[in-house]
C-alpha positions in Angstrom: 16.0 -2.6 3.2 14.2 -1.5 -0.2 13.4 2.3 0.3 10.0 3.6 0.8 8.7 4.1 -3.2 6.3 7.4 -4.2 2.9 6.6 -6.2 1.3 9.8 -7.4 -2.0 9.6 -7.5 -3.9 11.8 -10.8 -7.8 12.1 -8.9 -8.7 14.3 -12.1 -11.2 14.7 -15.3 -9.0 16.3 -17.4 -6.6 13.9 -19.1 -4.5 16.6 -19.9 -4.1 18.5 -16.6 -3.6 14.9 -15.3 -0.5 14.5 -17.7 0.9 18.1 -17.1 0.9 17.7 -13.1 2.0 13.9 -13.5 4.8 16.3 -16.0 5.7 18.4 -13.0 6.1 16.1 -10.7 7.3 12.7 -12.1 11.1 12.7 -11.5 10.2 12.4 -8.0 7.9 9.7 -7.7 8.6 6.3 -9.1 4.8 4.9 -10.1 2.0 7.3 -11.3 -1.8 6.7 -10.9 -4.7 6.9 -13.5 -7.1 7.8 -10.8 -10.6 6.1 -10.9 -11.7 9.6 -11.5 -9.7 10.2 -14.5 -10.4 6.5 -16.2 -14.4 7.1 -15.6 -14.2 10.4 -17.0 -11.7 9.8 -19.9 -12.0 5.7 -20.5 -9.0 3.5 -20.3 -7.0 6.1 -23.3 -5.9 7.6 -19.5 -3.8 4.8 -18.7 -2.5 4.8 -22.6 -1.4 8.1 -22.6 0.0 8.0 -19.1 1.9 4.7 -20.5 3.2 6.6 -23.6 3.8 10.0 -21.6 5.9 8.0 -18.8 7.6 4.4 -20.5 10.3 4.8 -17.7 7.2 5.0 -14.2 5.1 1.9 -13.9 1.6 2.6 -14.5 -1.4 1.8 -12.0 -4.8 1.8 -13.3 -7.4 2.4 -10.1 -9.8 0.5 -11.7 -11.1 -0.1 -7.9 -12.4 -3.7 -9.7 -16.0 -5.1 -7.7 -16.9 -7.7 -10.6 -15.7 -9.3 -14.3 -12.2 -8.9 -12.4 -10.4 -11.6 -15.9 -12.2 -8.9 -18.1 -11.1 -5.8 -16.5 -7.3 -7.3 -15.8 -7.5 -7.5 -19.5 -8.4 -4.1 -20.3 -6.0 -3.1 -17.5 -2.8 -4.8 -19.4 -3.9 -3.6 -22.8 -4.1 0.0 -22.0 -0.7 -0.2 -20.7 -0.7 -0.9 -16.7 1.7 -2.1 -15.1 -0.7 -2.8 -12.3 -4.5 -3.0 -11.4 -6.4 -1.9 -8.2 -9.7 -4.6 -7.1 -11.7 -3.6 -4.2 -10.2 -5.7 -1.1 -14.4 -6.2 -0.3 -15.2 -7.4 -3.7 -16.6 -11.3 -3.4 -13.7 -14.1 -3.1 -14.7 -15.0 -6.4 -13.9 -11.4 -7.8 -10.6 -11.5 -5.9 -9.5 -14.9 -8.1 -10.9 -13.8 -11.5 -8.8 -10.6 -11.1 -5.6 -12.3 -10.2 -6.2 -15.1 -13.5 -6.5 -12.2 -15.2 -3.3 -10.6 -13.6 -1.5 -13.6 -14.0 -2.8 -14.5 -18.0 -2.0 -10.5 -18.7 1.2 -10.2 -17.2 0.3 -7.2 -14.6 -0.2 -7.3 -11.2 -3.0 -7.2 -8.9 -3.4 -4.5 -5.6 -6.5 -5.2 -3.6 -7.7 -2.2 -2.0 -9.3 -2.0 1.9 -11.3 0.8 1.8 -14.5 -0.2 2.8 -13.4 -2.9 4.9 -14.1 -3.4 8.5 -11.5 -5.6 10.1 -8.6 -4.9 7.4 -6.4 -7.8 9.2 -8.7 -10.4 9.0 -9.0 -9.7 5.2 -6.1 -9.4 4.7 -5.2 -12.3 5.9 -8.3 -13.9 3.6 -6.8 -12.0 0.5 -3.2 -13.6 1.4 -4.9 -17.2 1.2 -6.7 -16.2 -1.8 -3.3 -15.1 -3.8 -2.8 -11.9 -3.3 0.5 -10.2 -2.5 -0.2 -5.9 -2.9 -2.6 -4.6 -0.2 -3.6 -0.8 0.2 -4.6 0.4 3.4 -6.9 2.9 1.8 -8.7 6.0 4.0 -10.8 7.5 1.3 -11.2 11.3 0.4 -15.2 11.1 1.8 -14.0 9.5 5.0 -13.3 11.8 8.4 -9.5 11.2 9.0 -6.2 10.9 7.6 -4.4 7.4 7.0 -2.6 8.1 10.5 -4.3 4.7 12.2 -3.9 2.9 9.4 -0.1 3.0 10.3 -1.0 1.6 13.4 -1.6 -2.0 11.1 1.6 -2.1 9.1 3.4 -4.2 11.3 1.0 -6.5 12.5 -0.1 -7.2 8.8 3.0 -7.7 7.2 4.1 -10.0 10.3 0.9 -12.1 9.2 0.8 -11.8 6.0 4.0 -10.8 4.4 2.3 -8.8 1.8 3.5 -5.7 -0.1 1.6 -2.9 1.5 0.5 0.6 0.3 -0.8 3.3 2.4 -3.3 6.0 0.6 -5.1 8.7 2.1 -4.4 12.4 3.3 -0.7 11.5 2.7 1.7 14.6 3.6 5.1 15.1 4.7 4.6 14.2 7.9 2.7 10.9 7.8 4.9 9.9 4.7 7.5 9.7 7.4 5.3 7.8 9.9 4.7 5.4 7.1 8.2 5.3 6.4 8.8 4.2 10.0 5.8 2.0 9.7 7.7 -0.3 6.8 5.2 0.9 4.5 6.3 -0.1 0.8 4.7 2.5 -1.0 3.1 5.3 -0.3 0.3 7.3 -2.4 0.0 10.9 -2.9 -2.4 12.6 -4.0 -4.2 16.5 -3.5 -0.4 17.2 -1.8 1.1 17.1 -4.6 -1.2 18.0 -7.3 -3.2 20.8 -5.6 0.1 22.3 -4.2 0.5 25.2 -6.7 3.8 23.9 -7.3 3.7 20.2 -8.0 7.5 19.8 -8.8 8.4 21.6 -5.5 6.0 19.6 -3.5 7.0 16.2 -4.6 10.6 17.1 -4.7 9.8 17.9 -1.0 8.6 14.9 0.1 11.2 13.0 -1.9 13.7 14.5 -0.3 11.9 14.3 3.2 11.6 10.2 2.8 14.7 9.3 1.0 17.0 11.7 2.9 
């Protein structure tokens, strides 16, 4: 079985207090995160210097794509990503201009189900559609942790076979849930990066999920 990988997620507006946490932390985690925070407040340069700062991490840009998904694939590969979030409830047509534009660019394509009601019945639309990376997303505004996301892990990936990433209050504790889960990757955030100690944290819950 392929362990359980660590995306840290960079929710800043600060490009460089995003680079000197990402610093801190990075030997840990294996893919870092230009948070759509950071890319609206700082333009695709984020994903750049994240690119330049980290050659040896694959890059995600959380470009959380909704339209002109060939355009923004583009943008995505030419600032450096190794991969591009689209929003799981974007329109179908969305959905397949983002993975032509994966596919022309080289990059690949996560489609993210926050905002979506019954998350197995889309997923099972986004698998026809193409895609293969699905992130069970509970966002920062929403009550709740990612806990009962969990609960979907199994049933999707028995249904869909997709890749699938779990984001959203992501701690110790459910890192090991969604280790059980067969989670593929998870993303962490505020635990890390608002720690005080970003290198202890995500050495932490390295340690705790690859142990």
């Amino acid at each position: 079985m392929t362990p359980m990988k660590i995306q840290l997620a960079l929710d800043f507006t600060q490009l460089g207090s995003a680079i000197d946490a990402a610093r801190k932390a990075a030997v840990w985690v294996d893919m870092i995160e230009a948070g759509t925070p950071l890319i609206k407040a700082c333009g695709m340069q984020s994903v750049s210097r994240l690119k330049e700062a980290f050659p040896g991490k694959k890059i995600v840009a959380d470009m959380k794509t909704a339209d002109v998904g060939f355009l923004e694939a583009g943008m995505a590969a030419s600032a450096g990503a190794d991969f591009m979030t689209v929003m799981g409830a974007a329109p179908n047509a969305c959905i397949e201009e983002s993975l032509r534009g994966c596919r022309k660019y080289g990059i690949e394509l996560l489609a993210d189900t926050i905002g979506v009601g019954d998350v197995f019945k889309r997923a099972r639309e986004l698998k026809s559609l193409g895609v293969t990376n699905l992130i069970l997303h509970r966002g920062i505004d929403e009550a709740g942790g990612c806990g009962a996301l969990l609960s979907c892990v199994s049933r999707i990936k028995r249904e869909t076979a997709m890749n699938i990433w779990v984001a959203g209050g992501m701690n110790e504790e459910t890192a090991l849930m969604a280790k059980d889960s067969g989670v593929d990757v998870i993303i962490v955030g505020r635990h890390i990066t608002a720690s005080g100690n970003p290198s202890a944290a995500a050495k932490a819950l390295s340690e705790k999920v690859r142990g």
